[in-house]
N, C-alpha and C positions, 0 to 999 in steps of 0.2 A: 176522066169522066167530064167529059161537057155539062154545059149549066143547059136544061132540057124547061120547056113548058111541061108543066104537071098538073093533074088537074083542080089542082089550087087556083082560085084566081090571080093573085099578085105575089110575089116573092121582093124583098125586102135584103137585101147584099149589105153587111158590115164589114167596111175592108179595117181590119186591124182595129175593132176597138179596145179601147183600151182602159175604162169606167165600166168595173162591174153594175153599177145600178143601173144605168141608160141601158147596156146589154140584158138585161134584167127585165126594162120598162119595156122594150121592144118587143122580146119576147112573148113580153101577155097582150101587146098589141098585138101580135103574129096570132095569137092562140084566139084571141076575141076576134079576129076579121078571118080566120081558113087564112091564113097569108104565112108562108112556108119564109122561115128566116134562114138565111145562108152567112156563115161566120168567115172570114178568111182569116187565116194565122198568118202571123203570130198573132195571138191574141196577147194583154195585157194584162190579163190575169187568168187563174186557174179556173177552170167550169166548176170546180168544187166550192168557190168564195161563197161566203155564209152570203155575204150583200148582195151577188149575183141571183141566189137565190132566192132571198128574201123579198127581191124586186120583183120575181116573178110569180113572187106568192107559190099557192098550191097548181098554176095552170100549166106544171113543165110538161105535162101527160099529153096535154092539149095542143102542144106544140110542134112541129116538124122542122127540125134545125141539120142542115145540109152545112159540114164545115167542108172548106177546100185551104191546102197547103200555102197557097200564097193566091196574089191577084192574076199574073199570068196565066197561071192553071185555069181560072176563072176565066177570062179573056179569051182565052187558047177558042175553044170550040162556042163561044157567046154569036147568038145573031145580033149583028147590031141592031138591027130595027126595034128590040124586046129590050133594050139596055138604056136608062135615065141615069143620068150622075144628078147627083146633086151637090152643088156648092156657091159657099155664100161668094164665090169668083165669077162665077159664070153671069151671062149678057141676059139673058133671056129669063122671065120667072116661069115657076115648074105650070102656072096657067093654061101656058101657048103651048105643053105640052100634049099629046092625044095620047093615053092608055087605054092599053087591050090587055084583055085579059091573059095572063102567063108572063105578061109585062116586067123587069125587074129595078127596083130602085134600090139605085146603088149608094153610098154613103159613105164619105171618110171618116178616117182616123178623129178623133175629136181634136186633136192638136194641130192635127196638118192638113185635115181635108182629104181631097181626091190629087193625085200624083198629076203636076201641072201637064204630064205628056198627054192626058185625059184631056182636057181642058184644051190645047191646042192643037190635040188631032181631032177633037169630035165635037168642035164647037157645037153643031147642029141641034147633037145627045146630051147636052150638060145645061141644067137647070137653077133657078136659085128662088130662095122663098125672098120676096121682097121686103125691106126691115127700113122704114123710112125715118127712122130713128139713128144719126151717125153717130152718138153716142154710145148704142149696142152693137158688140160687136161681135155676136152671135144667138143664137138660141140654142138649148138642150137637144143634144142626139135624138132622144125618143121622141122631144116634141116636132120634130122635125118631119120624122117619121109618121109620126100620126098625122099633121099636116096635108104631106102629100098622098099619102096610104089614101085617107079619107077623101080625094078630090082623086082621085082614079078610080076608088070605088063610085061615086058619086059620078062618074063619064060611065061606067060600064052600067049602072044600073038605068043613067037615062039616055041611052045609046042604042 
């Protein structure tokens, strides 16, 4: 099964996470925006964790969660044009990106990011939130997500 536009506005790709609460915190971001969340396995923990759920409160109903077997399966039949990586590696901040809607932002592993062969085949596709702080050296999964989620919606609504 190819990764398809649906008529969701945005879809939201967690390749391997592996912290039930950010999976958790996403989720009810996915469910508060219509933004269809896609899981790649292996996941990190079971769908069943009390924290996973807890993070998502009562909104799992409200949610649309698309799991896929690994990341090539995901890749396999993906239009590039509809594909954002996001990583704190990448040149370019997710700003100078242009979303449309059906669009997917993709997200690594919390420990390792996006697979560096992402990264030096699709420089063009791969984004990063700017942290002008070199003492941090990162932010939270979800806030990430919400992040950019929120400045895609904010280009489709005044576009």
């Amino acid at each position: 099964m190819a990764p398809q536009k649906v008529g969701k506005p945005f879809n939201i790709v967690l390749v391997e996470p592996e912290i039930p609460p950010n999976t958790g915190s996403v989720a009810r971001l996915c469910g508060a925006t219509d933004t269809i969340l896609h899981l790649i396995k292996p996941l990190g923990f079971s769908t069943d964790d009390s924290r996973l759920k807890r993070a998502g409160l009562d909104y799992w109903k409200f949610v649309e969660i698309v799991y896929w077997e690994s990341f090539e399966e995901f890749l396999a039949g993906a239009e590039i044009r509809t594909l954002h990586f996001l990583s704190k590696k990448a040149a370019k901040p997710y700003t100078e990106s242009t979303f449309k809607a059906g669009d997917f932002l993709i997200f690594g592993k919390e420990t390792k990011g996006l697979p560096n062969y992402i990264l030096d085949s699709l420089p063009d596709r791969c984004f990063n939130i700017p942290m002008p702080n070199p003492n941090i050296r990162s932010l939270n999964l979800a806030m990430c997500c919400g992040i950019v989620l929120y400045e895609a919606i904010r280009q489709r609504q005044s576009g």
